[in-house]
C-alpha distance (Angstrom), angle and dihedral (degrees) to the residues before:
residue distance angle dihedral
X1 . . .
X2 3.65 . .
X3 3.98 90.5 .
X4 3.66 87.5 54.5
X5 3.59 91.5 61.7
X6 3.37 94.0 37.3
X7 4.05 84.2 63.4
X8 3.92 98.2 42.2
X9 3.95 88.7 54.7
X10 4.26 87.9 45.7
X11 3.75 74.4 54.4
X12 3.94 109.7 48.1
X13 4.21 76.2 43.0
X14 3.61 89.8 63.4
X15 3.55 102.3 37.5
X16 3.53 87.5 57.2
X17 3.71 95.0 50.9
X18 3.78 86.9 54.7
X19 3.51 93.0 45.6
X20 4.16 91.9 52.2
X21 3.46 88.6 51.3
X22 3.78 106.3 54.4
X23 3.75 86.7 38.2
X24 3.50 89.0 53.9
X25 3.99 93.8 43.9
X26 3.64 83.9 53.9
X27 3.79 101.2 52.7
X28 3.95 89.4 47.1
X29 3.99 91.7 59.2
X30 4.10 90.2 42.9
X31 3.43 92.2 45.1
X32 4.27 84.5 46.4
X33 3.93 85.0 46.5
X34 3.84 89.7 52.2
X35 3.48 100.8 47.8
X36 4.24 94.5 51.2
X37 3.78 84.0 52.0
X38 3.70 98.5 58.4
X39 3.56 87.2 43.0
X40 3.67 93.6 57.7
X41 3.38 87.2 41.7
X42 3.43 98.5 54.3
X43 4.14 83.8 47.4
X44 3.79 96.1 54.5
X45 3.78 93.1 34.8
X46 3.73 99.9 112.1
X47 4.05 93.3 47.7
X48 3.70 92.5 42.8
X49 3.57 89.9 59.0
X50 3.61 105.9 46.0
X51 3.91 100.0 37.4
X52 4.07 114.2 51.6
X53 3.62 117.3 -101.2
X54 3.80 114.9 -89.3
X55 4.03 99.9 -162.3
């Protein structure tokens, strides 16, 4: 019984660790997708702001 237990909270442990570490995956390659867009941004700035937007 108490081994059991023992096994579903090694379990919930690494589930979590998995978890935390696709999350975090994911965060690094929005965070990567954020930054290029302010950097086009910033590039196009002037011409998005004087002609009206296309998208």
């Amino acid at each position: 019984m108490m081994s059991a237990r023992l096994l579903s909270v090694y379990f919930m442990m690494a589930l979590m660790a998995v978890c935390s570490y696709a999350l975090q995956g994911i965060n690094e390659e929005v965070e990567k997708e954020i930054s290029d867009m302010g950097l086009r941004n910033r590039h196009f700035g002037s011409s998005v702001i004087d002609s009206s937007p296309t998208k």
